[in-house]
C-alpha positions, 0 to 999 in steps of 0.5 A: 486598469487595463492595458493592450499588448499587440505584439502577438510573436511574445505571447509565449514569453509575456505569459511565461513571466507573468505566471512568474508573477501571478499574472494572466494573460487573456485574448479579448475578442479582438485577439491581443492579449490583456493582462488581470492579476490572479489571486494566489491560492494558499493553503492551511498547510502552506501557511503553516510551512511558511511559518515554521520554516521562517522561524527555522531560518531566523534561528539558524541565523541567530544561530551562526550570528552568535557562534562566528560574531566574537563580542555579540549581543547574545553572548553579552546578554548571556554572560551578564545574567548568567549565575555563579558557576554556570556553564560558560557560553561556548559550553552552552552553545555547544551542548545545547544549541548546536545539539538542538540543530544536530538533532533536527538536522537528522530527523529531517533527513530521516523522514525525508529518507522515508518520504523517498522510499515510500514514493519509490514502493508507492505502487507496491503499498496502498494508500492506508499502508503508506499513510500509516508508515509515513505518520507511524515514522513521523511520530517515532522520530519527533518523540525519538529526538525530543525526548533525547533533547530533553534528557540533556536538560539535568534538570528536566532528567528525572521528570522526562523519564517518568512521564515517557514511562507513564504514558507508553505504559498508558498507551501500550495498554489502551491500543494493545489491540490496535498495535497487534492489528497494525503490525499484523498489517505491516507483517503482512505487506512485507512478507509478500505473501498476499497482494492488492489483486490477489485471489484467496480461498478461506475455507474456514470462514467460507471467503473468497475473492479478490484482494481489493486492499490491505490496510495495517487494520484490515483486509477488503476482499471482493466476493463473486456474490458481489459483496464485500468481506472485511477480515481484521490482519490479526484474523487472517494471521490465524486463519489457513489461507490459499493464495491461487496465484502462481509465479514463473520467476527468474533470478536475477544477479545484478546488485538492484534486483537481488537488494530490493526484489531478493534476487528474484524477478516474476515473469509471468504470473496466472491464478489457477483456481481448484474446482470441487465436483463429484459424481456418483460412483456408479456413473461412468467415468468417461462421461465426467471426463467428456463433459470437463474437456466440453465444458473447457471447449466452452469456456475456452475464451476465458480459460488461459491453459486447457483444463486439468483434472484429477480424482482426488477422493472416492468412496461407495456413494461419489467419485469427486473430482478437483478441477483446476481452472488457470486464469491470468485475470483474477477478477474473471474467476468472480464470476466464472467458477459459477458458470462453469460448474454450471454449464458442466453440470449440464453437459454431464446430464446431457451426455448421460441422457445421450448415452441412456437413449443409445442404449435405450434404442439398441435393446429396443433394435434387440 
């Protein structure tokens, strides 16, 4: 059944409470509006909140029902069937009625705790982090506060106790690999020492590029061949490992900062990535340096800071210098490492051609 509304200046009103009742309003051709019911969408999970939650609030009311109301149908029930020497009802009620409340009222507090923070540190932690966190907290509390409830039973005691020895040592065995993974993850997002965006040099693996995650298992890193590199945490722990990002950071003394940053508070933040490259010995030095400023000339665009360079080895074969490239994008550095030496290696022979056919022409002049 369907029925017109033509007072057009309640529109806004008439459809802020129909979305209170799931109801719609659509302009047919004429420009008033109808209304058509909308089917509500609920999901699994909301069913089974639901659910849960209305047997949570019935018992919490059997609960204060039972406690407040003197003379009730389930003190009467209790005392009638209860045997010789048991406890008595407010003793009952209160070592195990109320501790099962107690204690579910803590463990929903500490996991919505958890559930604030991690929302609050939720840019600073991927997905897989916060994921592992949040069912790693979850399962510990249940377990925590389960295990505590039952330990109040006598007679479930020594079973509880034998059963939680048996399975830890079954499960401690079977995932020592990942527990060592896992933490090996958690150490690494907390000690700050390699972020989401980083760029990192692996030698001994012969890796590098950018962080593209950080996961309780494993490290994803964007190589400048395009591809790929997946390292287990527990690897990379082992491994030595150069973080090119450099921070200016300033100290802060307010109360937040110093809580949750550690006093410090980073400015600005650029990636200076170290370019190996050699020459031989018997080459002039001065070429090599023209041909760096040239190349840095060059590649002005994507460089932030001027280029510096230093020799840092030489032998009787090769002087070998260490370049130093500072970038504020680390992704740029995928491709330009490659293309700087590139183009050096370029304006080196270029300038070594040039300075051969100068001298060339002043002994031909001679």
């Amino acid at each position: 059944m369907r029925r017109e509304i033509n007072t057009l200046p309640l529109i806004p009103t008439a459809t802020f409470i129909s979305n209170l009742f799931l109801v719609k309003l659509k302009p047919n051709e004429s420009g008033t509006m109808i209304e058509s019911k909308a089917k509500p969408k609920l999901k699994t999970k909301h069913i089974i909140y639901i659910v849960f939650g209305v047997i949570f609030l019935a018992l919490l009311v059997l609960f204060f029902y039972s406690r407040f109301v003197p003379g009730n149908f389930i003190e009467n029930y209790y005392n009638d069937n209860a045997a010789e020497g048991a406890a008595t009802f407010n003793e009952m009620m209160s070592n195990f009625v109320d501790s099962f409340f107690i204690y579910t009222l803590i463990a929903v507090v500490i996991i919505w705790l958890v559930e604030i923070s991690l929302r609050t540190f939720k840019h600073k932690i991927s997905d897989d982090i916060e994921n592992t966190i949040r069912v790693l907290i979850r399962f510990i509390v249940i377990i925590f506060f389960v295990v505590a409830y039952l330990n109040k039973l006598e007679s479930f005691q020594g079973a509880v106790i034998g059963v939680m020895a048996t399975v830890g040592a079954a499960f401690g065995i079977a995932a020592s690999r990942s527990l060592s993974n896992v933490f090996s993850g958690l150490h690494l997002v907390l000690s700050k020492h390699h972020n989401v965006g980083d760029y990192l040099i692996i030698n001994d693996m012969n890796i590098e590029g950018v962080v593209k995650e950080i996961s309780t298992s494993f490290v994803t890193i964007l190589q400048p061949n395009k591809t790929t590199a997946v390292i287990p945490t527990d690897k990379l722990r082992e491994e030595e490992v150069l973080n090119i990002k450099v921070e200016s950071i300033e100290t802060e003394k307010d109360g937040i900062t110093h809580l949750f940053l550690y006093g410090k508070r980073v400015k600005e933040t650029h990636y200076v990535y170290p370019v190996k490259w050699a020459t031989h010995s018997d080459d002039r030095h001065s070429h090599a340096v023209k041909a760096i400023m040239e190349t840095g000339e060059d590649f002005k665009d994507y460089i932030a800071d001027e280029v510096d360079w230093m020799i840092y080895e030489r032998d009787r074969l090769n002087r070998r210098y260490l370049i130093s490239l500072t970038v504020l994008d680390p992704k740029v550095l995928l491709h330009l490492a490659s293309d700087f030496t590139r183009i050096l290696e370029a304006n080196y022979e270029k300038i070594k051609y040039s300075n051969k056919k100068k001298s060339t022409s002043k002994k031909s002049d001679v």
